[in-house]
KOLKE-465385 format. One record per residue (C-alpha): x, y, z. Coordinates in steps of 0.001 Angstrom, whole numbers, padded with zeros to 6 digits, always signed. Example, Ala and Ser with C-alpha at 12.3 -4.5 7.8 and 13.67 -1.06 7.14 Angstrom:
# KOLKE-465385
+012300-004500+007800/+013670-001060+007140/
END
This chain:
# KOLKE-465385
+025872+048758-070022/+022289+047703-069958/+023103+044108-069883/+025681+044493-067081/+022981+046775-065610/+020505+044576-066104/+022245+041633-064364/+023666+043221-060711/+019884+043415-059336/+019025+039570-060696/+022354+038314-058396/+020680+040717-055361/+017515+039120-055758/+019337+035523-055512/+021217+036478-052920/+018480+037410-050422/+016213+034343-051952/+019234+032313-050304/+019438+033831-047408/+015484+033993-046187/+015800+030322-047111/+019140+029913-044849/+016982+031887-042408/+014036+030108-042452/+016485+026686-041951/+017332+027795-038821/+014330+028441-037744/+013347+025257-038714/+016362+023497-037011/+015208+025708-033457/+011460+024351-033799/+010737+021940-030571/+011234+018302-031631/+015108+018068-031351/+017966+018699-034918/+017370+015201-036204/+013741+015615-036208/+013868+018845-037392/+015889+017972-040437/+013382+014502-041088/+010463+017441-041042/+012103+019583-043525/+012676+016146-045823/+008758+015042-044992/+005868+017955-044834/+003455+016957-042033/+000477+015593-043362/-001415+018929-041828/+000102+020966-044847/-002016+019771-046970/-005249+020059-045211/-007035+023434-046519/-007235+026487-044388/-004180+025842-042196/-001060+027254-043786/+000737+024791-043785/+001248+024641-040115/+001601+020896-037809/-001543+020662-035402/+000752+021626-032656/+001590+024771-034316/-001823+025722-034948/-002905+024634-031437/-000308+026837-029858/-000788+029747-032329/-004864+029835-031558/-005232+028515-027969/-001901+028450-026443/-002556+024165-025842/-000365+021302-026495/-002607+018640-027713/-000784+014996-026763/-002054+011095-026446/-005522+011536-024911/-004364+014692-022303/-006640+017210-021483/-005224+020341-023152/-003595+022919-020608/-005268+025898-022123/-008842+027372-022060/-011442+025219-020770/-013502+026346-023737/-010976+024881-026028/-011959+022036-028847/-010629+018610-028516/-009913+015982-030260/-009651+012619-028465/-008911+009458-029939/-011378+006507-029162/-010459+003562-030985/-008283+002545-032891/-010204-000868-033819/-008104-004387-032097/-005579-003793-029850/-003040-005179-032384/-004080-004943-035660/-003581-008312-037157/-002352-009283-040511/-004201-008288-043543/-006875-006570-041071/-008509-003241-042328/-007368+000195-040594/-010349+001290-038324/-009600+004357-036055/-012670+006805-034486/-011711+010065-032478/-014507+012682-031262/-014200+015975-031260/-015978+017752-028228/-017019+021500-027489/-016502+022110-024167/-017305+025938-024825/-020560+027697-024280/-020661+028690-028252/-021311+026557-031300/-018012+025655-033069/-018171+024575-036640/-015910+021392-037790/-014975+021990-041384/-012898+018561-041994/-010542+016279-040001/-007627+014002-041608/-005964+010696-040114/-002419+010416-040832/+000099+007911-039926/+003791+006583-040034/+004640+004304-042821/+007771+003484-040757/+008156+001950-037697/+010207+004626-035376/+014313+003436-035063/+013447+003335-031151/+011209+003707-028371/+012743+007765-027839/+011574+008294-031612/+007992+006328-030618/+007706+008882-027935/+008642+011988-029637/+006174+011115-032242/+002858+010885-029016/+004074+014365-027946/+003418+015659-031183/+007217+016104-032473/+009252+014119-034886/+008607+011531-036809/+006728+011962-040889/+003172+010881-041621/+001097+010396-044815/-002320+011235-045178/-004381+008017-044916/-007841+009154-044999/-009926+012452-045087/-013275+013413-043717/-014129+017068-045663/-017781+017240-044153/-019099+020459-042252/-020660+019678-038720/-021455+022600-036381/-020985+021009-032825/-023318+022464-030164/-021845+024317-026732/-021148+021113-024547/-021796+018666-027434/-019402+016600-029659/-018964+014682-032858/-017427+011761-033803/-015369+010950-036585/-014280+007577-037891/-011826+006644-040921/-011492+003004-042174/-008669+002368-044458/-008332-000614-046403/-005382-002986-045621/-003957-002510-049279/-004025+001128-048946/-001515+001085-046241/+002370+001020-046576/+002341-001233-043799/+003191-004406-045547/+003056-007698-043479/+006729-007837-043867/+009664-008438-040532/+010548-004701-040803/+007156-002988-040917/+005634-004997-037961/+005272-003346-034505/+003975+000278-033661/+003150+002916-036700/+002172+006181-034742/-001184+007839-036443/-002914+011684-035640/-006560+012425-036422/-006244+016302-037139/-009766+018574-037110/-010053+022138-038405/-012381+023628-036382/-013030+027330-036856/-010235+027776-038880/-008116+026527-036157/-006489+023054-036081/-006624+020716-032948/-004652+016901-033167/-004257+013902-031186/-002051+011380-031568/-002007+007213-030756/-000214+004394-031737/-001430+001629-033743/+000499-001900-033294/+000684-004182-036658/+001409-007848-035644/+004065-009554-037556/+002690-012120-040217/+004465-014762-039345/+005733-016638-035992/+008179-014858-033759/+010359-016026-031027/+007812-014603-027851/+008988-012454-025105/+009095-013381-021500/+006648-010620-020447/+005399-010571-016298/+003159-007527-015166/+004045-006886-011011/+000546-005455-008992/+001095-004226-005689/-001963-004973-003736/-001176-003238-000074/-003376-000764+002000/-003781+002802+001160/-003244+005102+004037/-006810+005787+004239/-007555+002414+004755/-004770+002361+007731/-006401+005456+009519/-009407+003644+009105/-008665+000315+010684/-010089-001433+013999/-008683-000572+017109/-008098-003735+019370/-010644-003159+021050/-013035-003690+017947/-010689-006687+017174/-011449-008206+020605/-015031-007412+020585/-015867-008219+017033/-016832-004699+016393/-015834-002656+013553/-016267-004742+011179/-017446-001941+008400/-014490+000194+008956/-012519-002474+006382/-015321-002438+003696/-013381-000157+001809/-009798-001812+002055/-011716-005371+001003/-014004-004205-001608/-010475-002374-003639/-008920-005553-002891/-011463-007669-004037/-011842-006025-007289/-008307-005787-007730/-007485-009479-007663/-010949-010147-009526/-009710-008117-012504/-006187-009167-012437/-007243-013059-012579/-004997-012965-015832/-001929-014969-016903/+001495-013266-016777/-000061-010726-013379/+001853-011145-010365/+000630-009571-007179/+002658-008771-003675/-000332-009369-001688/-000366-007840+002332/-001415-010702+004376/-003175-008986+006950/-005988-007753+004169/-006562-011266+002740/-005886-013225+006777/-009662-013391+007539/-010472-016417+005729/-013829-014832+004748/-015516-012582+002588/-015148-010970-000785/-011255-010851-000619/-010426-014652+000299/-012972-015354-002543/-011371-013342-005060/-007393-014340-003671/-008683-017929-004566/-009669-017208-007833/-006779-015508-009001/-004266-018173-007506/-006235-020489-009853/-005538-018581-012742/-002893-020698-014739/-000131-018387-015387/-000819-015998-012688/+001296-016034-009409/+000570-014619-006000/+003223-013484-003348/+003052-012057+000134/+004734-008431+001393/+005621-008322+004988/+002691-008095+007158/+001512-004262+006832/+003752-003995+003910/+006316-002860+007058/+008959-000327+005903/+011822-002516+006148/+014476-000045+004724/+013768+001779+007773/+014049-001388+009827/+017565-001932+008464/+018349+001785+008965/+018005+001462+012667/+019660-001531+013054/+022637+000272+011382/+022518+002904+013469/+022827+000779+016535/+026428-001005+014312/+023782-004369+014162/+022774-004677+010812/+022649-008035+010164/+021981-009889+013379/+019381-006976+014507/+017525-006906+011176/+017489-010698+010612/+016069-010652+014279/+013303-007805+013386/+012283-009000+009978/+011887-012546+011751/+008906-011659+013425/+007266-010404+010348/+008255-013046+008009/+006531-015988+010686/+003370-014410+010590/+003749-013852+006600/+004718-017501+006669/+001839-018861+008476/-001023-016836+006509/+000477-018339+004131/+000473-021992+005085/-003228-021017+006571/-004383-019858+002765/-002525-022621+001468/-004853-025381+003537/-008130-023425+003483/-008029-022052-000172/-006563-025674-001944/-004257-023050-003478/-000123-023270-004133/+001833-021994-000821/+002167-018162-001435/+005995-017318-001632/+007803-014992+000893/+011445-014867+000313/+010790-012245-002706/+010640-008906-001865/+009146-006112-003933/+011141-003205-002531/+009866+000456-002015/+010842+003786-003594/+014769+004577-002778/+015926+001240-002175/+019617+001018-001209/+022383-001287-000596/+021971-001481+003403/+018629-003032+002928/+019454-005792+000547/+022293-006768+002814/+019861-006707+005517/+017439-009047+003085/+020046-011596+002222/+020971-012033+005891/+017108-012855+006725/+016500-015095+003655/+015172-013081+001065/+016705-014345-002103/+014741-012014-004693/+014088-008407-005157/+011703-006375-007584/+012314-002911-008254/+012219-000050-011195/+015175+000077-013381/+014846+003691-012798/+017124+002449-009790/+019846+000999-011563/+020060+002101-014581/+022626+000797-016929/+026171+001770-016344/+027757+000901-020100/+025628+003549-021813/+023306+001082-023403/+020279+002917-024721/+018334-000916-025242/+016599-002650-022995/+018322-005663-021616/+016432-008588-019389/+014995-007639-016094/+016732-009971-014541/+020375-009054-012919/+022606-010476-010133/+022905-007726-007205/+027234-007758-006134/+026416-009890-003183/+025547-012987-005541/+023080-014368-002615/+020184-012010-003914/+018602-011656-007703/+016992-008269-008754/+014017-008037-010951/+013881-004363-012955/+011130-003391-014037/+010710-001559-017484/+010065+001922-015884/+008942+003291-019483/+006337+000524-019941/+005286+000984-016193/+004653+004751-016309/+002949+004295-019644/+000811+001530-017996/-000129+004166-015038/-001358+006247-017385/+001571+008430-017582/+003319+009739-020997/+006980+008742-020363/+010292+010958-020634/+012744+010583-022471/+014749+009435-019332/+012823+006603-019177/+012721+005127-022315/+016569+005130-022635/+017699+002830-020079/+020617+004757-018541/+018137+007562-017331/+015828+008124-014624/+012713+009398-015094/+011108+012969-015454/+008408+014942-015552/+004999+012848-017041/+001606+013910-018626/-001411+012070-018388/-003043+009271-020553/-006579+007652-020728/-007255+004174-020520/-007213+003623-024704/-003797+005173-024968/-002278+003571-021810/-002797+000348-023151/-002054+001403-027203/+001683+002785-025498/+002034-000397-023735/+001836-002495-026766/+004208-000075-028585/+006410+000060-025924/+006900-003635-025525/+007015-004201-029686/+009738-002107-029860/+011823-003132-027252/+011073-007062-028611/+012784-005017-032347/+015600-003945-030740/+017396-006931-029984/+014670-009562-031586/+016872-012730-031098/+018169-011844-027269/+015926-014072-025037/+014942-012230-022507/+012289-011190-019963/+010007-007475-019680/+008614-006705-016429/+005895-004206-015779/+005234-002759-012165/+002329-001148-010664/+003098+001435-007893/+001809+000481-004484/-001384+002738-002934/-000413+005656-001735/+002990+005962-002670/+003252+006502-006536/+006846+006502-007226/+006593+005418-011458/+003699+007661-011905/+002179+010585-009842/-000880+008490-009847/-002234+006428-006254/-003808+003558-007416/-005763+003994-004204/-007491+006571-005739/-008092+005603-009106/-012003+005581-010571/-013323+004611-013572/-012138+005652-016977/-008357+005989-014952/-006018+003291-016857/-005365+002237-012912/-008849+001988-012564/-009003-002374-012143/-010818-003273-015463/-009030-000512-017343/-005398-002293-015940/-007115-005954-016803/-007919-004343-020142/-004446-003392-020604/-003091-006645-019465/-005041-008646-021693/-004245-007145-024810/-000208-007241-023899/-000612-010524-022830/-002772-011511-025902/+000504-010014-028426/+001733-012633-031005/+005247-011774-029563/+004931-012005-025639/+004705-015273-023574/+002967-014211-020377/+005458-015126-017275/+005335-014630-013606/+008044-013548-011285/+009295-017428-010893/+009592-017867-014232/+011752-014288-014686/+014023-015649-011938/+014194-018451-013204/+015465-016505-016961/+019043-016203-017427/+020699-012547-015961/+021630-010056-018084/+025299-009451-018237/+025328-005985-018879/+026638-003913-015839/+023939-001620-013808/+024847+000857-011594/+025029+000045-007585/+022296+001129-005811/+023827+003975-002908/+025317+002518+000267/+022476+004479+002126/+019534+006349+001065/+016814+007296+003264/+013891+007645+001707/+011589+011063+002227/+008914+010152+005175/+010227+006796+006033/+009332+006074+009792/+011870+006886+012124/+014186+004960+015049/+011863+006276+018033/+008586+005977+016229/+009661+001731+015948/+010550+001770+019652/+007079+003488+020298/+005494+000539+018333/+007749-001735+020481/+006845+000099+023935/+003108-000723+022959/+003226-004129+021772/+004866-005342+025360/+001603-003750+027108/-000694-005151+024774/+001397-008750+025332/+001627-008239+028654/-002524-008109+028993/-002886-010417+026700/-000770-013070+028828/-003270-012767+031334/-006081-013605+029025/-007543-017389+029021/-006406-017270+024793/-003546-014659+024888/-003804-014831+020941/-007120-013144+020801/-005084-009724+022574/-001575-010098+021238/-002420-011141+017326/-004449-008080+016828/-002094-006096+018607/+001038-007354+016441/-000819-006819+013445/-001579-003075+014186/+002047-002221+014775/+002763-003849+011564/+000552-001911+009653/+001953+001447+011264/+004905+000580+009607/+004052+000232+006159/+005790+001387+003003/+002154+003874+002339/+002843+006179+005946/+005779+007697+003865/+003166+010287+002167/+001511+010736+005047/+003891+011027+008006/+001668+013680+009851/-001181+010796+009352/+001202+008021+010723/+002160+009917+014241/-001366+010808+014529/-002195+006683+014080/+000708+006028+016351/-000102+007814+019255/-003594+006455+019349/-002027+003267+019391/+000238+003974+022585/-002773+005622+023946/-004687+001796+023461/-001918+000648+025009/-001889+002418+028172/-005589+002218+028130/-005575-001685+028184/-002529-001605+030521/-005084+000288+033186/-007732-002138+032513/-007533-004178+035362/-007254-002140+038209/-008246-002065+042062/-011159+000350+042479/-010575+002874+045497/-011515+002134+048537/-012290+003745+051879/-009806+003576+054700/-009248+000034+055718/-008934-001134+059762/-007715-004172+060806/-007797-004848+064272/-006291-008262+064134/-003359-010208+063526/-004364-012176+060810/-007149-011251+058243/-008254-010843+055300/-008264-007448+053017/-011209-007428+050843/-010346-005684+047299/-012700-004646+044515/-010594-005376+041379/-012551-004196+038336/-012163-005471+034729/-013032-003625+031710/-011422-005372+028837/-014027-007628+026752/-012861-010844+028096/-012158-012738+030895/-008557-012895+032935/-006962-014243+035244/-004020-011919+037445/-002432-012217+040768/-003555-009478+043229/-000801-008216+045828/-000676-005762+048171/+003051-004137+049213/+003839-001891+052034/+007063-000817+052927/+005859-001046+057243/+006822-003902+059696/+003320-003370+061119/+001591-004996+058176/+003038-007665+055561/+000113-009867+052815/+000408-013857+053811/+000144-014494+050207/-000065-012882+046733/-004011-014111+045608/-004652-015175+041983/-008031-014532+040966/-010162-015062+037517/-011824-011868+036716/-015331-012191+034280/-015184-009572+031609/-016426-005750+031915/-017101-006685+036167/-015757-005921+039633/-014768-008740+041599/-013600-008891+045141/-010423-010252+046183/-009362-011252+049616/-005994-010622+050493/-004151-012459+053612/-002306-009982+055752/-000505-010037+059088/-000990-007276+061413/+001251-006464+064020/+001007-003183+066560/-000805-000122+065563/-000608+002750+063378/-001942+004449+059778/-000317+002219+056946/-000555+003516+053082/-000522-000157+051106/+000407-000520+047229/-002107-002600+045199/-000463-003893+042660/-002344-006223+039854/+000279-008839+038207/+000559-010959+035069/+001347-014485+035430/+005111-014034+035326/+004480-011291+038319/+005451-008432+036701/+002929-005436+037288/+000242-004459+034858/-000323-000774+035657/-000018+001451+038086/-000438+000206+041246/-003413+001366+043622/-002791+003188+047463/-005034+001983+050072/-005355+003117+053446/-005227+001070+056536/-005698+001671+059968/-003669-001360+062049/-005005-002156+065625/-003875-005342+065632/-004266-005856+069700/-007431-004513+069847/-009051-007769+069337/-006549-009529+072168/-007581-006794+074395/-011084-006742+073695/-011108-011098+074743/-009324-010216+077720/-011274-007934+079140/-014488-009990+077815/-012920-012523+079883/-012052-011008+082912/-015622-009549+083242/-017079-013145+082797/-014880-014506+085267/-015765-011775+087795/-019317-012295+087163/-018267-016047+088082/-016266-014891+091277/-018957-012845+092906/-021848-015365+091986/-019758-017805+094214/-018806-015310+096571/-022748-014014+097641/-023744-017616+097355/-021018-018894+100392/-022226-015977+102409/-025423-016645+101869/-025844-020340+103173/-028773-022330+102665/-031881-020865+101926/-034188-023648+102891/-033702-026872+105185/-035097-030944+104276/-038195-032517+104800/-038167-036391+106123/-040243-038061+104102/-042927-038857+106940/-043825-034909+106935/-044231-035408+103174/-047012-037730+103104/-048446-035945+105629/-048423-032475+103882/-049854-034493+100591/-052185-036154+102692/-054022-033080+103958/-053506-031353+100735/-055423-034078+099076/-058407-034008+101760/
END
């Protein structure tokens, strides 16, 4: 009895041992990170367990169970401000090469307004390289993915209120597991862990070991965007400005960006869709810096549409109106001349090679209506995110970014829309590292692990398939309309991984990796396609903001008034260029986040318009009388536009009485009245209200047209002769008249009596 006794509460006690453990499995198995992660956690304790103090809890879990944070790769925490942070700094060479030491330095900082005391931090790192870039990623946001300790740091520091420490760890090369072998090369994820206060704070990087030995290199091409922000739009010169030379500051912004831009990006394997209209001056900081990146070997520059004009909206129109191809190859025509000659005009004056135009770099929500418009006005290349046609086998590699749209008369570039959000300084989903997915929601990253996720990003899509040629593109989002990231480049300062020399940082290092050849767009279409099927982009898809059918026939109402004055100019050029421009640039791509901004922009420019369509004008003018026939009508026409111009003056009445000889054509000096003479014919009497009307030289009207009053007497003169006349000739009559009645007043002298009258006059 004892024995049996004995025995019943030792199977209890096993029992319930199993099932806390079952229990605690569970739990486990429901802890964020995914099952398979879960389950490689159980196998592997996180290197945190065996720090002292913690309890065995990850960082995350000790971050969440103190402050409530979520510490990830170099994101400010979403908890207290007073929180602790750890921040990784360095992680010594971009790639660490063979047989190189392990350097990495983080600093922890005390944001709070209390002394915090830093007992010890750990680093800790994957002896593995992760199966795939979704494993790489899990691993930055803290989740799956085991770690070994690799080095300790177990001294005390109390960091003051505002202060912070730093913390470096330098591991030997032969006290890695990172042998220079094929299968450990490429990106080993590492956390520096801190217990501070008894609580335990992480962040986490990636360090990228380069293989030992030669590999096969990677077509690799990073896509920049360099295209006004719409700050720099509301900002630019009016025509007026443009005509008299003024506003020349208002673009100091737009040219100092754009200088720096294509000063930092002077790097093989960067290729940047340059607008034309910010590099057309010739002059200046951004024609300097446009020639010294074209000179970069291994760098290529291309030209946007003038403005960086919305075509997809262009294309939409035209559809609307059943003209899509003959309507859009007709509107992008006007564009792609200008574009054209910039180009030829950079070309000549820079000694660079001929820009390219027939690529276009398409915007957010790109559909099959606009590349059918593209193909049918040349455009024989297009760049945009895989994000936008993603793969339709269910292939969770990455393939080459190049691809042959259905139509066969167009190639499409994808960009790598993990590697691009990572290089904006964004932490990508999920989504976006598997190629089949779009992308979602995206933290925030500093410059050192922008570029370290890069690198890890493109080493492990080079593992996937390491013997498939093939080419990696990167793309930059254009300023102000972030479509990869939530970040405007427009807007980026320093320490921002868009920031210029943070992006040329970034570059350099990919560009610098033992297994990527840096390329340029022409040599990616020049790659072979990808055979793997991508989805079809939709039949239609209008964008959110993109300009509407009646704001491009407002541009279109404008431009004829501005090319209407400017035909009456001595160079028409000098009017209509800057005027073409303008209504370019209120079509670009960057209005779409600001469409409240863009009507605002637009009806200043139909206001110019109507402004410079009143320009030249006739003055008013006090009644008029003309009391003959034929005369002249003097006119004051005034003109207040900065240059000279030369217009026909007419004047148009609907009355028999008075009709103009001629229409006059007179040269009118800039900001001054001149008078005109206008031949009329007169004929009767009566109060006439005339029509002034000013006229280009094709004789259609420039304004509205100016009433005059005139009084028309046009006997009065006739009569006024005649009775002139008849008063003369009277005069004449009765002169004659009195002198006949008269006679003689005085009779002759013989000439005898004349010497006599002398004679006695002389005595």
């Amino acid at each position: 009895m004892r024995r049996f006794t004995a025995s019943r509460p030792t199977r209890r006690t096993r029992s319930l041992t199993l099932l806390i453990l079952g229990f605690s499995m569970i739990l486990a198995c429901a802890t964020p990170g995914g099952t398979a992660q879960a389950d490689q956690r159980r196998r592997t304790p996180h290197v945190s367990a065996l720090l002292p103090g913690t309890g065995g809890q990850t960082p995350r879990a000790a971050a969440e169970r103190t402050s409530g944070t979520e510490d990830s790769a170099g994101l400010p925490q979403s908890g207290k401000a007073s929180t602790p942070r750890v921040t990784i700094t360095s992680v010594g060479d971009p790639v660490l090469k063979p047989g190189a030491d392990l350097t990495v330095t983080a600093r922890i900082s005390n944001p709070g307004k209390r002394e915090v005391t830093l007992a010890g931090a750990t680093l800790a790192g994957q002896a593995s390289v992760p199966a795939s870039r979704n494993q790489l990623l899990a691993f930055i946001r803290g989740g799956g993915g085991s770690a070994a300790t690799l080095a300790e740091d177990r001294r005390s520091q109390v960091v003051p209120p505002g202060g912070a420490v730093d913390v470096s760890f330098t591991v030997p090369r032969a006290g890695l597991a990172w042998t220079d072998t094929p299968s450990t090369w490429g990106p080993h994820g590492v956390a520096v862990s801190a217990l501070i206060d008894g609580n335990e704070y992480s962040d986490r990087s990636v360090v990228v070991v380069a293989p030992s030995s030669e590999v096969k290199r990677m077509q690799t091409s990073v896509v920049v965007p360099v295209t006004a922000s719409t700050a720099e739009l509301s900002t630019a010169r009016s025509i007026d400005q443009a005509l008299s030379r003024n506003g020349e500051n208002e673009a100091e912004e737009a040219s100092r960006r754009v200088a720096n831009t294509l000063s930092a990006l002077s790097t093989p394997g960067v290729t940047a869709f340059v607008d034309p209209l910010l590099v057309e001056s010739g002059r200046g900081a951004p024609t300097a810096a446009l020639r010294s990146f074209a000179a970069t070997a291994g760098a290529q520059l291309l030209l946007t549409p003038p403005g960086d004009g919305d075509l997809a909206a262009v294309a939409h129109a035209c559809q609307a109106a059943g003209q899509l191809t003959q309507c859009s190859a007709a509107s992008f025509a006007t564009g792609k001349a200008r574009a054209q000659s910039i180009a030829a005009k950079l070309a000549s004056e820079l000694s660079i090679p001929l820009p390219r135009t027939d690529v276009s770099l398409l915007a957010p929500g790109p559909d099959a209506t606009l590349v059918k418009a593209l193909a049918a006005s040349g455009i024989t290349g297009v760049v945009l995110p895989s994000s936008e046609m993603p793969l339709a086998d269910g292939t969770s590699s990455s393939v080459s970014a190049l691809s042959t749209l259905p139509s066969g008369k167009v190639s499409a570039v994808t960009s790598d829309t993990a590697m691009s959000a990572a290089f904006a300084g964004s932490m990508p989903s999920s989504g976006q590292a598997d190629a089949t997915q779009k992308a979602g929601s995206m933290p925030d990253m500093d410059p050192l692990h922008s570029r370290q996720l890069v690198l890890a990003l493109s080493a492990a899509t080079y593992r996937e398939r390491p013997n498939d040629a093939r080419a990696t593109v990167i793309q930059a989002d254009r300023p102000s309309l972030p479509s990869i990231s939530p970040h405007d480049p427009a807007r980026a300062k320093s320490g921002n991984p868009l920031d210029p020399s943070a992006m040329r940082g970034t570059v350099e290092a990919l560009m610098g990796a033992p297994w990527v050849e840096p390329a340029t767009i022409d040599k990616v279409l020049a790659s072979t396609p990808s055979k793997v099927k991508r989805e079809a982009l939709d039949d239609t898809s209008k964008a959110a903001g993109e300009i509407q059918p009646s704001q491009l026939g407002q541009v279109d109402s404008a431009l004829a008034r501005f090319t209407s004055i400017g035909g009456i100019t001595q160079t028409p050029e000098l009017v209509t260029t800057p005027a073409r421009d303008r209504g370019f640039q209120l079509t670009a791509n960057a209005w779409r986040s600001a469409p409240g901004a863009r009507s605002k922009a637009l009806k200043a420019y139909s206001t110019e318009a109507r402004a410079f369509g009143e320009a030249v004008s006739a003055k008013p003018s006090s009644t008029v009388n003309v009391i003959s026939q034929e005369t002249e009508i003097p006119l004051d026409i005034s003109n207040s536009l900065p240059v000279p111009v030369t217009v026909t003056v007419a004047l148009e009445t609907k009355d028999q009485r008075l009709k103009m000889t001629k229409a006059v054509t007179a040269t009118l000096s800039a900001h001054n009245t001149t008078k005109v003479r206008v031949p009329v014919k007169a004929l009767g009497s009566g109060n006439i209200t005339a029509k002034v009307r000013i006229l280009d030289g094709s004789l259609q009207p420039l304004g509205s047209p100016r009433a005059l009053e005139v009084r028309v007497r046009a006997d009065w003169e006739n009569i006024g002769t005649l009775v002139f006349c008849l008063f003369f000739f009277t005069l004449l009559i009765i002169g004659l008249v009195r002198s006949f009645r008269r006679g003689r007043r005085s009779y002759p002298i013989s000439p005898l009596e004349h010497r006599r009258k002398l004679g006695r006059h002389s005595t």
